[in-house]
C-alpha positions, 0 to 999 in steps of 0.5 A: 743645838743643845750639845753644840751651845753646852760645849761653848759654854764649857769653854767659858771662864763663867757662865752665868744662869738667870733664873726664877726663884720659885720655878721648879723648872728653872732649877731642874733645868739648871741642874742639867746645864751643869751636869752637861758642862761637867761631862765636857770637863770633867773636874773642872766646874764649880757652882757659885750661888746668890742663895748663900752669903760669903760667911757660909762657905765652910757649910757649902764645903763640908756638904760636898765633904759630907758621907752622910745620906742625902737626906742627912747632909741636905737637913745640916745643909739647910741649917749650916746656911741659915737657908730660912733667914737668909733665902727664904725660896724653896730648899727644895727646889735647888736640891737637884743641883745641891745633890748634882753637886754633892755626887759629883765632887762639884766645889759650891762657892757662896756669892751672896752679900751678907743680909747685915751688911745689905740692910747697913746700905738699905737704910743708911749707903754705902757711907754706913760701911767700913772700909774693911766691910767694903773690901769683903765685897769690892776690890775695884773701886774706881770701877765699881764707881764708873760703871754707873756711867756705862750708856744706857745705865740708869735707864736699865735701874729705872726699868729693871732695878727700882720695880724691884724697890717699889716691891720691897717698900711696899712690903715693908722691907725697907724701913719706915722711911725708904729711900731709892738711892739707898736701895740703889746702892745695895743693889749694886754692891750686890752685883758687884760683890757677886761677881767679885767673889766669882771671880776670885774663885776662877783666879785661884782655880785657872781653867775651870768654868764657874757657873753662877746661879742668880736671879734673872734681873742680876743676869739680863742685859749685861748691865747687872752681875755679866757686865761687872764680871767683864769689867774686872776681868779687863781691869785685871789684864785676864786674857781671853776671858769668856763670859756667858749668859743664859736666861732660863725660860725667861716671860714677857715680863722679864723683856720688859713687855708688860702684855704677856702674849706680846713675843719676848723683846731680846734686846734693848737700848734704854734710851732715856726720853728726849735722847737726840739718838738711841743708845746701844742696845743690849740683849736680854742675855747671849742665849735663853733656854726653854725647858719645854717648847714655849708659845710661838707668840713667845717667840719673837717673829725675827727668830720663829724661822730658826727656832722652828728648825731647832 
């Protein structure tokens, strides 16, 4: 039940929350994810947000420090990140959490690639970075490199990474003369930079529970930010090092299954075509978490019995 699978998660170094920029839901749900981890472990959060790039981290601390009403600190909030440059989704919407945050002394930590240093790779690779800018966001380079060889891989980018690139060529966001290998190599510096700067926040605060807050498609199938998270705790030797995932009130579409009154696929194998034998399977997250009580026709046949009981 809900206090059981709250208590494993705050035992866990990170947890990472999968959500829908533009739902409202998903963001009350989120505030109350965090706010019942926090009262298991009292003092031993911290929030990390893909909504703020790195060199806003100074803003995020003194909105925490901040003794102005809500009102006020959220207003220089808003400003000190640059939210309607560099996000653009509702402010308003994450301000449950913010203020959660706020109220409870939860450190906010900044996560997101800076928007320069993503529109360098966009339109020219990762060549087009400095070895300074690299290290800002990667720290394991031979690992960075070897996880595009993890099985099942490159299928996940066709499926789950490049409709991303399909959308944002389209809208003109990627320049006059898009590449996907460009787009490719933002997209996965962006994941890597993520959980690189998570992670460093856990190693130099032992025993509390990070809990990141990013968009679904970072979070699912363990091939995003959760699998890189893993990779360097390993490559780091940190023992006993737990990692979650939840989606939050994922569709359809987001198990890859076009027909939204199909049931949600919970994992898969990305197989490319014409492979002797199929791939493992990753599941679309280790939990997912509803809101309200979702359509049975959601809800995959093999996990009816046990949801109904819930």
């Amino acid at each position: 039940g809900e206090t059981e699978l709250l208590s494993g998660l705050a035992s866990c170094d990170v947890v990472f929350l999968g959500e829908h920029h533009n739902q409202a839901d998903d963001h009350l749900l989120q505030a109350k994810i965090v706010e019942g981890i926090a009262a298991r472990k009292p003092g031993g959060v911290m929030i990390g947000l893909e909504m703020v790039q790195v060199q806003y981290q100074n803003a995020l601390d003194e909105y925490i420090a901040s003794t102005l009403p809500d009102k006020e600190a959220d207003a220089a909030l808003f400003e000190g990140v640059q939210w309607a440059t560099r996000w653009q989704w509702s402010f308003e919407g994450y301000l449950p959490l913010l203020q959660l945050a706020r109220r409870e002394k939860i450190p906010l930590v900044a996560l997101n690639v800076d928007s320069e240093t993503l529109a360098k790779v966009r339109f020219g690779g990762l060549e087009m970075l400095s070895e300074a800018e690299k290290d800002v966001y990667v720290d394991d380079r031979k690992g960075f490199i070897s996880f595009s060889k993890v099985p099942g891989f490159m299928g996940y980018v066709q499926e789950v990474v490049m409709p991303s690139y399909e959308f944002h060529a389209s809208m003109g966001l990627l320049g006059p003369n898009p590449k996907q290998a460009n787009f490719y190599s933002s997209r996965v510096l962006w994941d890597e930079g993520m959980s690189n700067i998570a992670l460093r926040s856990v190693e130099k605060n032992p025993g509390k529970t990070m809990v990141v807050i990013e968009g679904a498609d970072h979070v699912k199938y363990r091939l995003g930010s959760v699998g890189r998270m893993e990779r360097m705790a390993k490559t780091r030797n940190l023992q006993n090092f737990k990692v979650k995932s939840v989606l939050l009130n994922p569709t359809a579409y987001d198990s890859l299954i076009e027909d939204s009154s199909q049931p949600l696929a919970l994992a898969s194998a990305f197989t490319p075509a014409g492979a002797p034998q199929a791939g493992p399977a990753y599941p679309l997250a280790d939990f997912i978490w509803f809101s309200s009580v979702p359509p049975l026709s959601l809800v995959p046949a093999e996990a009816r019995l046990r949801f109904l009981r819930n």
